[in-house]
PDB file as gemmi writes it, atoms N, CA and C in Angstrom:
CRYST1    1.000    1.000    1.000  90.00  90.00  90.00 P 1                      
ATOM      1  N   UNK A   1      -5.717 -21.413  -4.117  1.00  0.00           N  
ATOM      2  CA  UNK A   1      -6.636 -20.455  -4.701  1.00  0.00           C  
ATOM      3  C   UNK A   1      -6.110 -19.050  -4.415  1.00  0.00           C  
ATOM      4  N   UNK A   2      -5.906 -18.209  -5.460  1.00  0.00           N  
ATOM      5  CA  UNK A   2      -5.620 -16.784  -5.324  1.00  0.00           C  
ATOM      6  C   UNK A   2      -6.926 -16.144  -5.354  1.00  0.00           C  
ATOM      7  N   UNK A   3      -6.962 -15.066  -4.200  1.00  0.00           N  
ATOM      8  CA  UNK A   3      -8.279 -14.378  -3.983  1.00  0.00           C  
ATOM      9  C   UNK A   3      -7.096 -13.034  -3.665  1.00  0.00           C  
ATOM     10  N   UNK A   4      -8.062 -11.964  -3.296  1.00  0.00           N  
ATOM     11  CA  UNK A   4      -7.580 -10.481  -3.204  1.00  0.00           C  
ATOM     12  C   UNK A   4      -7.428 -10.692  -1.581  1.00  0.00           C  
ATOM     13  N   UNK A   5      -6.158  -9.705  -0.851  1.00  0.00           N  
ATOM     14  CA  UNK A   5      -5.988  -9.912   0.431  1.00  0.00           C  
ATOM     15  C   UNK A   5      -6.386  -8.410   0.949  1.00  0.00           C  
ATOM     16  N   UNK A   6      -6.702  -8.588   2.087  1.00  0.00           N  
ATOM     17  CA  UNK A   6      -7.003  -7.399   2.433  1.00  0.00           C  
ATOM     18  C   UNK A   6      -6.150  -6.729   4.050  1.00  0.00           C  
ATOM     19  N   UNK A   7      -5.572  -5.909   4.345  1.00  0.00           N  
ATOM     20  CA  UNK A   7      -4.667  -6.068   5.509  1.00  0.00           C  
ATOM     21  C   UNK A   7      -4.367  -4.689   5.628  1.00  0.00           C  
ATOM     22  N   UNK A   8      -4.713  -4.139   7.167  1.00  0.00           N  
ATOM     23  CA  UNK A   8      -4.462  -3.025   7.718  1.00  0.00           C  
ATOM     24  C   UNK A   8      -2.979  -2.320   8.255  1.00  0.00           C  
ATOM     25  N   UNK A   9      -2.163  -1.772   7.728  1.00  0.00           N  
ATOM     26  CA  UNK A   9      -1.275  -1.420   8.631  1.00  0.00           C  
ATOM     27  C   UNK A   9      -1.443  -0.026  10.062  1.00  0.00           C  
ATOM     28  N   UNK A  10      -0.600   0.161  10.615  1.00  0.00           N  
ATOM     29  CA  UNK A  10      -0.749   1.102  11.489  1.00  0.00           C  
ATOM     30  C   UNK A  10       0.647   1.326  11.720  1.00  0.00           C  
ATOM     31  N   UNK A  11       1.008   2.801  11.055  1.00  0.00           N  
ATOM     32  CA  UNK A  11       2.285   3.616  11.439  1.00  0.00           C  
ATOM     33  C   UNK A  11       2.080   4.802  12.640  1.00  0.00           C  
ATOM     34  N   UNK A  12       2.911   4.907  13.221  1.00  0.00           N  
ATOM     35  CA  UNK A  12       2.841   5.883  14.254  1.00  0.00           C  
ATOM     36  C   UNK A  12       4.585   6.581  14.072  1.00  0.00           C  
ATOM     37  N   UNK A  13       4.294   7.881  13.754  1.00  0.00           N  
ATOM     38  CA  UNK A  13       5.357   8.606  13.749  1.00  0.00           C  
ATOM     39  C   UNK A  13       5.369   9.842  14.098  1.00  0.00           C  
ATOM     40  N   UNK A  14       6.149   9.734  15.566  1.00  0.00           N  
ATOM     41  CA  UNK A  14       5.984  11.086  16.599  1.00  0.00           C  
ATOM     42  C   UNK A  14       7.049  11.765  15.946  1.00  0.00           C  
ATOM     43  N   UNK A  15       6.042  13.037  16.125  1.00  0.00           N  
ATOM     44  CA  UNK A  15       6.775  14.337  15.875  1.00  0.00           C  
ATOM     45  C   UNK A  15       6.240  14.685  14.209  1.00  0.00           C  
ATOM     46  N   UNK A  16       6.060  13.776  13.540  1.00  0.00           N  
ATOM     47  CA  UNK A  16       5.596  14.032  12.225  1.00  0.00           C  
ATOM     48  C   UNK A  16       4.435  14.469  12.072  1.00  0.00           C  
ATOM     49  N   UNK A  17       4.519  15.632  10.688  1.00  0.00           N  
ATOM     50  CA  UNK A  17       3.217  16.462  10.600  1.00  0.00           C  
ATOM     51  C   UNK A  17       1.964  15.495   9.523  1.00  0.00           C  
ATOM     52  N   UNK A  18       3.051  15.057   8.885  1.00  0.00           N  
ATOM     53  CA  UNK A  18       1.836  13.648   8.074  1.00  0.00           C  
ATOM     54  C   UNK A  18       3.021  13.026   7.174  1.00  0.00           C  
ATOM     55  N   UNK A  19       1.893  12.169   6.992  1.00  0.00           N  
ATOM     56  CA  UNK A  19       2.546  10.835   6.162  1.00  0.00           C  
ATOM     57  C   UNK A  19       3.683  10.984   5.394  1.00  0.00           C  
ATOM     58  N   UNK A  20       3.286  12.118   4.083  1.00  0.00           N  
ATOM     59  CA  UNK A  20       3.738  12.403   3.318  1.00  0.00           C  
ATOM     60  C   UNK A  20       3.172  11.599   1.950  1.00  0.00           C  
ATOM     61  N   UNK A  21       2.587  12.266   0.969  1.00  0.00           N  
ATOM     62  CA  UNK A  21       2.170  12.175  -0.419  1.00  0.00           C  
ATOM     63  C   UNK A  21       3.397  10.805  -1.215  1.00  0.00           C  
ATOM     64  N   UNK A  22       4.357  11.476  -1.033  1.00  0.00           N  
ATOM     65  CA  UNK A  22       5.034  10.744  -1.568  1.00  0.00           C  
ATOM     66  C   UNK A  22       4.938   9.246  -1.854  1.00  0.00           C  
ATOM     67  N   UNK A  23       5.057   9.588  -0.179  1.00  0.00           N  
ATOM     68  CA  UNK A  23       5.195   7.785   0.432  1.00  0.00           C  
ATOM     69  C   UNK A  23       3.659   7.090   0.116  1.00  0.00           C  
ATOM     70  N   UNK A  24       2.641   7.736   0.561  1.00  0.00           N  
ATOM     71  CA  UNK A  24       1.329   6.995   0.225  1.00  0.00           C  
ATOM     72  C   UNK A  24       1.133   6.448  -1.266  1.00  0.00           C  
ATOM     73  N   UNK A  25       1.695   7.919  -2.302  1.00  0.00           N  
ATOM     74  CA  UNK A  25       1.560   7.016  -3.461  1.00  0.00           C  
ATOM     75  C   UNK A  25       2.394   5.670  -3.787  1.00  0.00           C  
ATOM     76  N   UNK A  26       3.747   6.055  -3.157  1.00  0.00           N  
ATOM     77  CA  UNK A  26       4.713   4.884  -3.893  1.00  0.00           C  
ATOM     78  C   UNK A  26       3.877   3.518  -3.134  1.00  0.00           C  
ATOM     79  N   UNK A  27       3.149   3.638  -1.807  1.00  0.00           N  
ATOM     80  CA  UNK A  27       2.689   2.438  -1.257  1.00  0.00           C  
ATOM     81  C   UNK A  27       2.001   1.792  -2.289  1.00  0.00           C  
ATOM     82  N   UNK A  28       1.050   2.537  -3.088  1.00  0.00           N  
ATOM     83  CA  UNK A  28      -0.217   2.311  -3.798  1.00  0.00           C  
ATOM     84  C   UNK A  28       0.160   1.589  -5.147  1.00  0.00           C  
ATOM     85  N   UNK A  29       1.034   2.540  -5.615  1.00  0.00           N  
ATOM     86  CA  UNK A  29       1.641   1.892  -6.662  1.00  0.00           C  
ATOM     87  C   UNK A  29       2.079   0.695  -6.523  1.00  0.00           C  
ATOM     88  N   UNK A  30       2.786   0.306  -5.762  1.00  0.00           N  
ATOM     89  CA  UNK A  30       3.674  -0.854  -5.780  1.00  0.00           C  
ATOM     90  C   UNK A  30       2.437  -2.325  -4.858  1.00  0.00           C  
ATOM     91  N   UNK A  31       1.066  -1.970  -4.614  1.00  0.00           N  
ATOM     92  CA  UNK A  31       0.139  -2.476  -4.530  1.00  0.00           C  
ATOM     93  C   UNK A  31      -0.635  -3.196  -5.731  1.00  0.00           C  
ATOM     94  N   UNK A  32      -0.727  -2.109  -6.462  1.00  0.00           N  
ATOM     95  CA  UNK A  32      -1.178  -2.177  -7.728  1.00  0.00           C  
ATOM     96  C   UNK A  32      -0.329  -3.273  -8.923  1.00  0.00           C  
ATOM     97  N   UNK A  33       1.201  -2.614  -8.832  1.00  0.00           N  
ATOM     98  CA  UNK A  33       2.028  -3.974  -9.554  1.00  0.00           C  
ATOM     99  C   UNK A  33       1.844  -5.166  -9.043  1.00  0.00           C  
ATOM    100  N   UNK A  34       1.935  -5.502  -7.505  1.00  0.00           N  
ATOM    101  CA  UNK A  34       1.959  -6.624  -7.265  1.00  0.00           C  
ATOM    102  C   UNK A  34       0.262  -7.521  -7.688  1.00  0.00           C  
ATOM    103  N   UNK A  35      -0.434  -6.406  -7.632  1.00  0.00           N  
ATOM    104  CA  UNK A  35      -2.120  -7.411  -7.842  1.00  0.00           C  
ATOM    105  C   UNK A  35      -1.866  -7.643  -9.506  1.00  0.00           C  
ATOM    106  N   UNK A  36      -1.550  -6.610 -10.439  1.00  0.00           N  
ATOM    107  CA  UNK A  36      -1.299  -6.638 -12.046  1.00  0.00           C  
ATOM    108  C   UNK A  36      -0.462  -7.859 -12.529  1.00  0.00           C  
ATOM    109  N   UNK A  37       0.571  -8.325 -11.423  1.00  0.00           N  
ATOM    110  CA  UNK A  37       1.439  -9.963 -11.536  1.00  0.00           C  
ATOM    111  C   UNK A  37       0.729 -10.461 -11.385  1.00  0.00           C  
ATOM    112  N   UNK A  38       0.380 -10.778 -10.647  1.00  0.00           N  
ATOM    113  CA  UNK A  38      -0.853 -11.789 -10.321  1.00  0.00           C  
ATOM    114  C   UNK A  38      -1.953 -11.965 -10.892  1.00  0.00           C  
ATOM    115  N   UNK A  39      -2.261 -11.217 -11.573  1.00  0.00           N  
ATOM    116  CA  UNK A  39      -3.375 -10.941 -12.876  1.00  0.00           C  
ATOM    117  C   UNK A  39      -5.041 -10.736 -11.980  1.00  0.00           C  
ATOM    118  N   UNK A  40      -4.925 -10.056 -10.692  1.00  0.00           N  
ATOM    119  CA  UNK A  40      -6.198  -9.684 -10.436  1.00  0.00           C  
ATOM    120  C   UNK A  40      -6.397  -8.183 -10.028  1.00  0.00           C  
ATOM    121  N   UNK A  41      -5.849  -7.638 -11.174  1.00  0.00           N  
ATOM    122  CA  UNK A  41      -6.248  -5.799 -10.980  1.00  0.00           C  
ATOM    123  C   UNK A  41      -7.169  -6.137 -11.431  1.00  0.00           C  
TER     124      UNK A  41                                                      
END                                                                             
């Protein structure tokens, strides 16, 4: 059975002022393709 997963990460990066935009979107995106294969966006 395919259901939606749900899962926390935790980055820690000393010295850094933040994440960075970049990176959060490309995470999101490439979240989004993988649920759209799977056919549960």
């Amino acid at each position: 059975e395919d259901r939606p997963t749900l899962f926390f990460e935790i980055i820690q990066r000393k010295g850094a002022q933040s994440f960075g935009a970049g990176n959060f979107k490309a995470l999101f995106e490439s979240l989004e393709r993988e649920q759209e294969l799977r056919g549960n966006l």
